[in-house]
C-alpha positions, -999 to 999 in steps of 0.1 A, spaced: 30 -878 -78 33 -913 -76 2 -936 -87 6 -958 -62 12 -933 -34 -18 -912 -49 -42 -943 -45 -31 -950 -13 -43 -916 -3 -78 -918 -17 -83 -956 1 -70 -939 39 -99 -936 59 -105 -906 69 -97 -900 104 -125 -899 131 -133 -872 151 -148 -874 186 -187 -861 192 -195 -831 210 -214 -842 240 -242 -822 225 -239 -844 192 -236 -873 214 -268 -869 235 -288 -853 206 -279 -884 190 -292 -911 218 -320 -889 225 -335 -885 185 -338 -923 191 -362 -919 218 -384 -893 195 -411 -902 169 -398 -871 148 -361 -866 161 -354 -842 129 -379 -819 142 -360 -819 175 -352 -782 190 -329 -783 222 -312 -762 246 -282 -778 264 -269 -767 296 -231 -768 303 -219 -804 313 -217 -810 350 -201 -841 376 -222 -852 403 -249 -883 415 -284 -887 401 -303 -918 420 -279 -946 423 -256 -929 393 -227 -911 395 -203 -891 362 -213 -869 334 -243 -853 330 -261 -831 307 -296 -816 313 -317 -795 286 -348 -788 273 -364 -802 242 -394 -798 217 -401 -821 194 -428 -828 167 -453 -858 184 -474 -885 162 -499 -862 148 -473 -837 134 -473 -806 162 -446 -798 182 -455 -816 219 -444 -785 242 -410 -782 260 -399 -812 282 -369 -814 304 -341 -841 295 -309 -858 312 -281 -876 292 -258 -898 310 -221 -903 302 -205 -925 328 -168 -917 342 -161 -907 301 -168 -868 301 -156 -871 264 -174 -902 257 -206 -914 241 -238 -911 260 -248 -942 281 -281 -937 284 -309 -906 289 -344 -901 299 -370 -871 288 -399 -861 312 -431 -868 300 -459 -835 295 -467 -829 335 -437 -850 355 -412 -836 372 -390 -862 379 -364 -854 350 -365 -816 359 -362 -828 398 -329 -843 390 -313 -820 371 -323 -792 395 -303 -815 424 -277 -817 397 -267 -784 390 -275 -767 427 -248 -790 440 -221 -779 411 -233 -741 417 -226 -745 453 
């Protein structure tokens, strides 16, 4: 094989693949956590729909997560956003703190509308 053609090869960049949506909102949600390697979730399928003044892709799940002292914190509900882009990166999430609903509220609105 040519040198030249061989060395081009090795420079290429490699190309990129798309995230999951999964990847994508593990990814903007280990930035909200103090351990996000510890992170255990459970994702529920994507769904289209309205939460407050938002419309788009949604994901909703469950998390537990190592906390400041070391020990997992307990499960809390979570929402990721992804705008019009079902394929696109997340746009921005929330997770329900220990004892509020508000999270878990939404994503029950969420998913009894796409059921129906």
């Amino acid at each position: 094989m040519n040198r030249f053609l061989l060395a081009a090869l090795l420079l290429a960049p490699l190309p990129t693949l798309a995230q999951s949506p999964d990847q994508s909102a593990t990814d903007m949600l280990g930035d909200m956590l103090t351990d996000p390697i510890s992170a255990q979730y459970t994702f529920l399928p994507q769904a289209h729909g309205g939460v407050e003044d938002k419309t788009g892709w949604f994901v909703c799940g469950v998390l537990n997560a190592k906390d400041g002292r070391g020990k997992y914190a307990g499960e809390t509900m979570f929402i990721v956003s992804f705008g019009d882009d079902r394929d696109g990166p997340a746009i921005g999430a929330a997770i329900d703190d220990i004892g509020q609903t508000t999270v878990a509220r939404w994503c029950a609105n969420l998913y009894s509308k796409v059921s129906q």
